[in-house]
KOLKE-219522 format. One record per residue (C-alpha): residue number from 0; x, y, z. Coordinates in pm, whole numbers, always signed. Layout:
<nodes>
resi = NUM east = X north = Y up = Z
...
</nodes>
This chain:
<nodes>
resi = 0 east = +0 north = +0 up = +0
resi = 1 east = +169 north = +344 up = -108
resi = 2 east = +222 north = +564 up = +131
resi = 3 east = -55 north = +853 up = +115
resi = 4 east = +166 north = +1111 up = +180
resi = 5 east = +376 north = +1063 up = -105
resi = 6 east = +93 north = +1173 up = -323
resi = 7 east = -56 north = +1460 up = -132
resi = 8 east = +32 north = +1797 up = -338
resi = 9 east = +12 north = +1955 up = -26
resi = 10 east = +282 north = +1749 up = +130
resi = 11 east = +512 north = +1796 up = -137
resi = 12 east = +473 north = +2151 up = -128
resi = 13 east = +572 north = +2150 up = +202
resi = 14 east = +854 north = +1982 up = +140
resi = 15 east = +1005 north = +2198 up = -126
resi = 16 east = +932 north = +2459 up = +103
resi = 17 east = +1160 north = +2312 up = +347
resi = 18 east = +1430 north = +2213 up = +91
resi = 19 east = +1420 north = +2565 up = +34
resi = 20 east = +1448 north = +2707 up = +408
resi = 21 east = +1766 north = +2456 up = +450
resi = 22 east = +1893 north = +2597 up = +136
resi = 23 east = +1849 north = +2933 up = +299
resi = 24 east = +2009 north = +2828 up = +572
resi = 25 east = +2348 north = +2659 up = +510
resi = 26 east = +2569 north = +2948 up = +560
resi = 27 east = +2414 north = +3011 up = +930
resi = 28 east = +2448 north = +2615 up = +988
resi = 29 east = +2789 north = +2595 up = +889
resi = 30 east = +2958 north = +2889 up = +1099
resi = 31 east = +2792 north = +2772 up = +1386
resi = 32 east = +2964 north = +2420 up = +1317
resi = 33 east = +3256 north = +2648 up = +1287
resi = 34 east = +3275 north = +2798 up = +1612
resi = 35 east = +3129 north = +2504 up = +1790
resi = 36 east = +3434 north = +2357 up = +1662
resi = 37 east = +3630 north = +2643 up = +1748
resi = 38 east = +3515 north = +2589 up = +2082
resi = 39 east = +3603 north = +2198 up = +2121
resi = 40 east = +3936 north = +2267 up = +2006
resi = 41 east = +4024 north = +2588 up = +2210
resi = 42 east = +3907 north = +2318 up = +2491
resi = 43 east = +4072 north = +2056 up = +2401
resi = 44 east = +4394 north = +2307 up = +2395
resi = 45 east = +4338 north = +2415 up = +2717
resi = 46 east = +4320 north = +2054 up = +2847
resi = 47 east = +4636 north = +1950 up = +2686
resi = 48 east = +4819 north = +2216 up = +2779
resi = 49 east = +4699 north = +2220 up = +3162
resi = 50 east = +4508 north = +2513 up = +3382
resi = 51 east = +4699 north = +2840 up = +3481
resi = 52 east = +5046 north = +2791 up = +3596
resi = 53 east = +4961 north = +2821 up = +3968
resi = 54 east = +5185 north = +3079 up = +4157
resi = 55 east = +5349 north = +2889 up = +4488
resi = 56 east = +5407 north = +3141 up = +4798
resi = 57 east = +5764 north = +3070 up = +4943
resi = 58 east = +5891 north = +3265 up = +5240
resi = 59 east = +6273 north = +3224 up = +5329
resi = 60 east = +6341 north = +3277 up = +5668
resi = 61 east = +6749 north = +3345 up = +5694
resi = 62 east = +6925 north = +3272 up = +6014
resi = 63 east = +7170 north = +3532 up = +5907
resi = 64 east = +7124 north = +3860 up = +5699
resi = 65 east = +7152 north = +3970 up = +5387
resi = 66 east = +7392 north = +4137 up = +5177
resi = 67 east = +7641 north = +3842 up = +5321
resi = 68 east = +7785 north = +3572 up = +5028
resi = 69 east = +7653 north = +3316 up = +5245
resi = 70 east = +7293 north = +3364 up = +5252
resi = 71 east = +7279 north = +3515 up = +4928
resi = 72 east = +7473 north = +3201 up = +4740
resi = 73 east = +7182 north = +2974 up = +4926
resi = 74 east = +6867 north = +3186 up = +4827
resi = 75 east = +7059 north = +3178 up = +4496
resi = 76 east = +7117 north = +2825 up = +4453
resi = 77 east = +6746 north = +2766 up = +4565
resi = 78 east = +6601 north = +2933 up = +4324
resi = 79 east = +6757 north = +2782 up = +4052
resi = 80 east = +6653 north = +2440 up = +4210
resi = 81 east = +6262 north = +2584 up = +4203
resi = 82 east = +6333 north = +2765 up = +3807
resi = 83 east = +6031 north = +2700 up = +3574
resi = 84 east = +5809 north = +2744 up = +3835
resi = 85 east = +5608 north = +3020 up = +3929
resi = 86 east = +5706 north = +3159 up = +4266
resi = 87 east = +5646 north = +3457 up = +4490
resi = 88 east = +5920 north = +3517 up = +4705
resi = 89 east = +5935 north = +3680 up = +5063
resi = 90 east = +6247 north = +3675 up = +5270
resi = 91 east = +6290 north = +3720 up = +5657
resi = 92 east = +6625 north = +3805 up = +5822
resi = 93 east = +6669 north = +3740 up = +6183
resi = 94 east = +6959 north = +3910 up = +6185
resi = 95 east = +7193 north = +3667 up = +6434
resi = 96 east = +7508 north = +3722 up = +6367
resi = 97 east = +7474 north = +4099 up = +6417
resi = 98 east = +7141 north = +4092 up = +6707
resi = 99 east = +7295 north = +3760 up = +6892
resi = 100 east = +7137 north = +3865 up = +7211
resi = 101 east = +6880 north = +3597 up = +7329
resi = 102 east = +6615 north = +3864 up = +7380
resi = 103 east = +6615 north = +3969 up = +7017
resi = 104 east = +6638 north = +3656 up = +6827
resi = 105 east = +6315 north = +3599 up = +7077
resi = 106 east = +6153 north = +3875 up = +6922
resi = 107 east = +6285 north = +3791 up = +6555
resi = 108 east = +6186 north = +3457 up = +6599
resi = 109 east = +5792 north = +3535 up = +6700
resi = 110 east = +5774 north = +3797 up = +6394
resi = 111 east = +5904 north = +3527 up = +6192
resi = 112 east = +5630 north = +3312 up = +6304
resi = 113 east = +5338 north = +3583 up = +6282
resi = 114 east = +5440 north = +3625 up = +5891
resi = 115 east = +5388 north = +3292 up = +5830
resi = 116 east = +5046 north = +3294 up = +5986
resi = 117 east = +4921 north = +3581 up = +5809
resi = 118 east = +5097 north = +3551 up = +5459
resi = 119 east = +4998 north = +3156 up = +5473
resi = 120 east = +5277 north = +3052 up = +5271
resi = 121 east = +5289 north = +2725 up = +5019
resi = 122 east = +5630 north = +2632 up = +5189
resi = 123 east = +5862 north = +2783 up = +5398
resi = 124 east = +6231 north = +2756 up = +5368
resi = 125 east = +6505 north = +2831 up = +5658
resi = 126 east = +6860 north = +2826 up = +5640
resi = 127 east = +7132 north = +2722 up = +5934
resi = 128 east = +7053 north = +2626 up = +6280
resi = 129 east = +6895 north = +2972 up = +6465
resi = 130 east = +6586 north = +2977 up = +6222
resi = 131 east = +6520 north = +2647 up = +6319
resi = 132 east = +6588 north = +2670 up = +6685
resi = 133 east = +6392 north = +3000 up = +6677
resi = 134 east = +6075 north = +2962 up = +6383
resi = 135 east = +6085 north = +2568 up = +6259
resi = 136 east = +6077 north = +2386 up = +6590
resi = 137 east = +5753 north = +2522 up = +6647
resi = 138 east = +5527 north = +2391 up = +6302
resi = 139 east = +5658 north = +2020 up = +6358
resi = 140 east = +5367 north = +1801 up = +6247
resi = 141 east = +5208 north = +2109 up = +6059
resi = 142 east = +5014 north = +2132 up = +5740
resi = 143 east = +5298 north = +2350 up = +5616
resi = 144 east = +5603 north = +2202 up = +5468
resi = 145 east = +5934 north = +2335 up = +5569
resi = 146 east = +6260 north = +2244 up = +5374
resi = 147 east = +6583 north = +2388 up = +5557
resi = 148 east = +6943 north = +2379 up = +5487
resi = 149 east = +7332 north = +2487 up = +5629
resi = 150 east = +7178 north = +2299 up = +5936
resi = 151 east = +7437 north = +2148 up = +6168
resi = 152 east = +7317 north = +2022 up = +6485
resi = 153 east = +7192 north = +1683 up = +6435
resi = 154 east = +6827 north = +1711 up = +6340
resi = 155 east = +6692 north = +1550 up = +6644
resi = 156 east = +6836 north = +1867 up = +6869
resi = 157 east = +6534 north = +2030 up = +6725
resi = 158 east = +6253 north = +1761 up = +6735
resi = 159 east = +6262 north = +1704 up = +6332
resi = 160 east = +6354 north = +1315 up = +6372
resi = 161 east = +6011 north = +1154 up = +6204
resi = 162 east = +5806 north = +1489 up = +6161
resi = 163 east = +5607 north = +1436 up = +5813
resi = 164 east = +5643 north = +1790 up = +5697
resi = 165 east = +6028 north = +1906 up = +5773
resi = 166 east = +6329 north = +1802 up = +5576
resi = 167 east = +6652 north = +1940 up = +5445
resi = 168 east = +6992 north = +1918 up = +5396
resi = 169 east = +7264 north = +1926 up = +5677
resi = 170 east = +7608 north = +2125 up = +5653
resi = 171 east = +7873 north = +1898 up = +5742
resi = 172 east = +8200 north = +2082 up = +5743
resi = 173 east = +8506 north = +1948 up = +5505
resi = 174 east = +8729 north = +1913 up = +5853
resi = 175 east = +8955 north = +1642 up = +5802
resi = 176 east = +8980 north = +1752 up = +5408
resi = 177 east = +9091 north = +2102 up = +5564
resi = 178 east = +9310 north = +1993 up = +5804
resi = 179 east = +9502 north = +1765 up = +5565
resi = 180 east = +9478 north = +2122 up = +5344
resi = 181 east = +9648 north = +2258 up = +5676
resi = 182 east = +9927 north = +2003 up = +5686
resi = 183 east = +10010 north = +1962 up = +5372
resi = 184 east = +10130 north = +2400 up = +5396
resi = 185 east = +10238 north = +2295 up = +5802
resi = 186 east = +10276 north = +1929 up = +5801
resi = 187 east = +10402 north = +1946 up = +6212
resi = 188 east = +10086 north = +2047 up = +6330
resi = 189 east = +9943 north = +1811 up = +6568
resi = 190 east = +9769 north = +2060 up = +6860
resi = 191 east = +9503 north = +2251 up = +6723
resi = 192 east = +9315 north = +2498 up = +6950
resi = 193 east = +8930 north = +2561 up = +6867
resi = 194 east = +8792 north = +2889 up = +6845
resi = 195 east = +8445 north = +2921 up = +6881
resi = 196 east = +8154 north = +3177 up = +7002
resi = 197 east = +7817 north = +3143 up = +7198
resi = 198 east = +7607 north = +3062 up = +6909
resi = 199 east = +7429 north = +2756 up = +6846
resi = 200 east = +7544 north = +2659 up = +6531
resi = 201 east = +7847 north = +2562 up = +6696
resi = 202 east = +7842 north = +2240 up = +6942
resi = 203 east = +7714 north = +2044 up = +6655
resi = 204 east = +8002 north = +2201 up = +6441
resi = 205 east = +8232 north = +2097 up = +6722
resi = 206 east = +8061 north = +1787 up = +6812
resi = 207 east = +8137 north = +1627 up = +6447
resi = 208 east = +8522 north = +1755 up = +6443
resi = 209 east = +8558 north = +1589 up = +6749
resi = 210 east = +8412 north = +1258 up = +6591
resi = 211 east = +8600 north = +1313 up = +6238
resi = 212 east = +8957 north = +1388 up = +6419
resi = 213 east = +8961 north = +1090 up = +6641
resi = 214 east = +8815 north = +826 up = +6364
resi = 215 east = +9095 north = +965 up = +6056
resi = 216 east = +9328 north = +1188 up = +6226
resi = 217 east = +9516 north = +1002 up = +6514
resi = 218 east = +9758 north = +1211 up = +6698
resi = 219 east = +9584 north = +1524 up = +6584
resi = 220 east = +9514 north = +1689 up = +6972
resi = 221 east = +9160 north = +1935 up = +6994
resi = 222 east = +9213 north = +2223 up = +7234
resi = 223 east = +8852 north = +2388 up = +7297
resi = 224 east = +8873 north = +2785 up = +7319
resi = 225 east = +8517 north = +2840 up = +7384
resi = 226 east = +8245 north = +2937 up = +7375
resi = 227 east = +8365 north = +3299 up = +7408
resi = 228 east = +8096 north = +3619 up = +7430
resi = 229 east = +8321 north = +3895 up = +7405
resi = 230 east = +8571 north = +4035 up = +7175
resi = 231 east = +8837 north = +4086 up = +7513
resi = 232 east = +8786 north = +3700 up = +7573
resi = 233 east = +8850 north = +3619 up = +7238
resi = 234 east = +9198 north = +3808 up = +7253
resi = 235 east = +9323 north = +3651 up = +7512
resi = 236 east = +9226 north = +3302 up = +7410
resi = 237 east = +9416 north = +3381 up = +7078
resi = 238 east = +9739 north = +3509 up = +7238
resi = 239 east = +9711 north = +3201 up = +7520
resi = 240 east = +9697 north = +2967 up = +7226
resi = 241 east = +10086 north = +3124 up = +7086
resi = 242 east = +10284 north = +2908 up = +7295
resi = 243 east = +10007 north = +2602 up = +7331
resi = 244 east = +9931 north = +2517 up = +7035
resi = 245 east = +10040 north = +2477 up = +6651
resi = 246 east = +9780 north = +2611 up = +6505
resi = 247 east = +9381 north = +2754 up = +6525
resi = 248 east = +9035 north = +2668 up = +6426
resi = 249 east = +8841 north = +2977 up = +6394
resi = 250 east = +8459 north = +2859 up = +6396
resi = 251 east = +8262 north = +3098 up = +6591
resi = 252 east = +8359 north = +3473 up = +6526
resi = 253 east = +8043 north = +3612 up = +6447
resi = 254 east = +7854 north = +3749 up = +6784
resi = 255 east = +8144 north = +3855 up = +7021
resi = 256 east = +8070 north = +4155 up = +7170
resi = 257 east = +8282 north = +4490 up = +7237
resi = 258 east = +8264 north = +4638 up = +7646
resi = 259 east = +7964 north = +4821 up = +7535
resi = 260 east = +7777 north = +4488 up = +7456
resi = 261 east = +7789 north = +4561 up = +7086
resi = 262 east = +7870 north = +4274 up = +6832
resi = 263 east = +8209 north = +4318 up = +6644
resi = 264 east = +8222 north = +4297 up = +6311
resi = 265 east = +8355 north = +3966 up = +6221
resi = 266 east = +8550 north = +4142 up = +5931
resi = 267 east = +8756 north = +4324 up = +6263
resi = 268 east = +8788 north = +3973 up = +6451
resi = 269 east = +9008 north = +3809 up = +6152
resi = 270 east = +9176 north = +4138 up = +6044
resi = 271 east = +9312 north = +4147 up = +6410
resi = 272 east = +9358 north = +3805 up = +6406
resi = 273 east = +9608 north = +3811 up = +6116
resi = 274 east = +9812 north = +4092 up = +6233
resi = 275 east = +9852 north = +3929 up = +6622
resi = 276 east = +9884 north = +3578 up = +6603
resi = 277 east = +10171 north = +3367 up = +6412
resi = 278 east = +9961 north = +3066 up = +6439
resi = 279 east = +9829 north = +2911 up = +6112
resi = 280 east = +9443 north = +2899 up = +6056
resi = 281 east = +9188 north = +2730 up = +5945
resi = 282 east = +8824 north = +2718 up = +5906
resi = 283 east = +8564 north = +2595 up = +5661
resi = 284 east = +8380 north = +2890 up = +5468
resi = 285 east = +8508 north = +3073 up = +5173
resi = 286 east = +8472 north = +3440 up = +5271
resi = 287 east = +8690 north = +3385 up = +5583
resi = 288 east = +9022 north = +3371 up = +5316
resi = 289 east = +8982 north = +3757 up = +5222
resi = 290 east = +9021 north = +3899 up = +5595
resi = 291 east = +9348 north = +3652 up = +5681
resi = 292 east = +9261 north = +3309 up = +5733
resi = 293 east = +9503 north = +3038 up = +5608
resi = 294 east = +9318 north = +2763 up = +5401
resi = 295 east = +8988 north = +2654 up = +5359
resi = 296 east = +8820 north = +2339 up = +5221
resi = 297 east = +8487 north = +2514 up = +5190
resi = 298 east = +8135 north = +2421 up = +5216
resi = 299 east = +7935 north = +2586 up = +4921
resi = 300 east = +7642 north = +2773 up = +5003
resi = 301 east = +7484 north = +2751 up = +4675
resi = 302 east = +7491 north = +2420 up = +4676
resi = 303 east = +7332 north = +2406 up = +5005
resi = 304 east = +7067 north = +2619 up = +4852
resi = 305 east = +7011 north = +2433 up = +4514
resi = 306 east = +7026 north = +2096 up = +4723
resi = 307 east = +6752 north = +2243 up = +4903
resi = 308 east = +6567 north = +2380 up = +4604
resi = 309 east = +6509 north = +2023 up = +4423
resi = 310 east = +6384 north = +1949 up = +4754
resi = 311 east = +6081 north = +2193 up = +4767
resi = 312 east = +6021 north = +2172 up = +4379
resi = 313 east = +5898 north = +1819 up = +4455
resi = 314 east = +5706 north = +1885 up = +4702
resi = 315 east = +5526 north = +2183 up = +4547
resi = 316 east = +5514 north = +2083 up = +4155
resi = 317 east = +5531 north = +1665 up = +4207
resi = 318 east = +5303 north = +1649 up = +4526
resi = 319 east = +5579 north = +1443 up = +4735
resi = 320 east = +5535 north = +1418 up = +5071
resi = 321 east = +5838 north = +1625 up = +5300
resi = 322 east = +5901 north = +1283 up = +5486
resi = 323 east = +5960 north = +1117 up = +5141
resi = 324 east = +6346 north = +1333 up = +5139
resi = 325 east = +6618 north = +1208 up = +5359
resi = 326 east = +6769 north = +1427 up = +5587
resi = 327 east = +7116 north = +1443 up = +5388
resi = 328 east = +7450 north = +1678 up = +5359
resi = 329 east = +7563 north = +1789 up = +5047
resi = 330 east = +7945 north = +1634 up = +4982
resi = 331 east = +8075 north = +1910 up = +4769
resi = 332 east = +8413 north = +2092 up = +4898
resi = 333 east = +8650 north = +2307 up = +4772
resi = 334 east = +9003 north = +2401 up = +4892
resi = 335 east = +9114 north = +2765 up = +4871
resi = 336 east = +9446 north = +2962 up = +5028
resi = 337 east = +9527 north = +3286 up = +5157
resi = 338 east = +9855 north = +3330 up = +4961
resi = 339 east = +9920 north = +3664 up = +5130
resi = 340 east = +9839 north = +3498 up = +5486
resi = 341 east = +10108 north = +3261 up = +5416
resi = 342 east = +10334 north = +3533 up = +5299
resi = 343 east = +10305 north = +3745 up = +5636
resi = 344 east = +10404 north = +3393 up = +5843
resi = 345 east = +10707 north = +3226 up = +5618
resi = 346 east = +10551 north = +3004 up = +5493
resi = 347 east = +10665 north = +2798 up = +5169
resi = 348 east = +10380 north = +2618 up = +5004
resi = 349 east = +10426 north = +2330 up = +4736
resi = 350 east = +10326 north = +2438 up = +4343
resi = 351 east = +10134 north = +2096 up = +4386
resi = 352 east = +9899 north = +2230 up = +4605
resi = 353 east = +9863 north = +2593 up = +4539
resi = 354 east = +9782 north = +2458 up = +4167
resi = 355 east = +9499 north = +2236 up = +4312
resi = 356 east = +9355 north = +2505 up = +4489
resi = 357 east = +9177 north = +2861 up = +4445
resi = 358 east = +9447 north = +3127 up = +4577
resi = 359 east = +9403 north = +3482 up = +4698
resi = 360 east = +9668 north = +3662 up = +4654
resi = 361 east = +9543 north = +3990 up = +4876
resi = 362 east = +9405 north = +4107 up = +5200
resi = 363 east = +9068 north = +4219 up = +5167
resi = 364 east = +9193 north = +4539 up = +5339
resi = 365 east = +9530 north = +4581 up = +5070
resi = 366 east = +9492 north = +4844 up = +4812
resi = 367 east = +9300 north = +4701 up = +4504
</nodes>
């Protein structure tokens, strides 16, 4: 039976009509196919290529201040170990080298701790051991991850052993690689006297020169000179140590104070230093060589930094969990002479070793 439809002039009217209206049509139809399409694809770009680069709040709370080579070369190096990502830096001195009293690091410390609870950083990262005695001790076990480094008292001094959201990277000083630095310019050195101040960075320095020296340097003889808190103490320890011992460790020389209770420029401590003792020195940081001391196998702070850069870039672009990172030191040292230091006290030095090193030929103070 035919379909009645097919044979109504009526109904094929209407559908001419309607061939016609499509007809009519088309070019509407087809540019919104167009920008439908347009639409799935600027999508589908947007998917592939991810949401907004989100912007990660760090705050850097330094123990020390800033311009000094040593803070700077870690904020440096911890940057690059975060580049690519987006990141809004805030930094935080507390200042305790030059404010070493207990009173103000106190007070540094508890502004430290109020910017972090009203700038609600992403992460927060703190360098050597008074921003963690003084602002990280106090989040262990918090949502907030922390990621320090240039840390040397052993992490449990602090409470960090097993805390899910605080790793880092410890500052071991090169002190056997220094010493044998030491005797290979004074190879009769056996009694070395320890300088050190009141702050507490340095028992754990001390601590793990003690451990080093007796397990690869037998015979060598630690005399401890500290802790010292003023500059007068400090100057009589050195000239005591003339006739006792063969040569000096200055560590601490950063918060000894003058009679008025003022902190002495650490720059003043070595430039007196190298023009009134005749004892060879050592220590283990590279901008002690300019103001007088001996030889250095030094600890870089940039890599400190960067070590502790890859660190926080996992946890903020990869997700990983702050317990996930061992608590590690960078290995990295480098050995580096005072040339003009060994000048002023005879001394001959091998081509072997001064080739194998960085020398400096001037005093910091010398005319450039």
């Amino acid at each position: 039976m035919l379909d009645q439809r097919s044979q109504d002039p009526k109904h094929e009217a209407g559908r001419s009509l309607a061939k016609g209206k499509l007809k009519d049509l088309r070019p509407f139809l087809f540019f919104v196919a167009a920008a439908v399409s347009g639409i799935f694809l600027c999508c589908g770009q947007a998917f592939a290529e991810g949401a907004p680069a989100k912007t990660h709040k760090v705050l850097y709370i330094m123990s020390y201040h800033s311009p000094w080579e040593w803070t700077d070369d870690q904020l440096r190096g911890f940057k690059d170990g975060l580049k690519g990502l987006e990141v809004e830096y805030k930094v935080f001195q507390l200042d305790a080298k030059r404010q070493s009293a207990e009173s103000s690091l106190e007070r540094a410390g508890k502004e430290a701790r109020d910017l972090i609870e009203s700038w609600k950083p992403d992460l927060v990262y703190t360098s050597d051991d008074s921003a963690q005695k003084y602002v990280t001790r106090h989040y262990i076990n918090s949502p907030i991850p922390f990621v320090f480094s240039a840390v040397n008292a052993d992490p449990a001094v602090y409470g960090f052993t097993g805390s899910k959201n605080i790793t880092g990277v410890l500052e071991v000083a090169h002190s056997v690689e220094t010493i044998r630095l030491l005797r290979e310019i004074v190879p009769e050195v056996a009694r070395i006297g320890v300088v050190f101040d009141e702050d507490p960075t340095w028992p754990g320095v001390v601590s793990k020169l003690k451990e080093q020296a007796a397990k690869q340097l037998p015979g060598m003889e630690l005399i401890m000179l500290g802790p010292l808190k003023t500059f007068a103490e400090y100057k009589q320890a050195i000239a005591g140590a003339q006739g006792n011992c063969d040569a000096l460790a200055l560590l601490g020389i950063h918060t000894l104070e003058d009679e008025s209770g003022r902190n002495v420029a650490w720059e003043d401590v070595l430039k007196w230093t190298a023009e009134n003792s005749k004892l060879p020195d050592f220590s283990f940081w590279k901008d002690r060589i300019p103001y007088g001391t001996l030889c250095v196998v030094y600890v870089s702070g940039y890599e400190q930094g960067l070590s502790a850069g890859r660190i926080a870039r996992g946890i903020l672009a990869d997700g990983r969990a702050p317990a996930s990172y061992a608590i590690e030191p960078t290995v990295k040292g480098k050995p580096i002479i005072s040339f003009a230091r060994a000048k002023k006290l005879g001394l001959k030095i091998k081509s072997t070793t001064l080739l194998s090193s960085e020398v400096a030929d001037k005093f910091a103070w010398d005319p450039q």
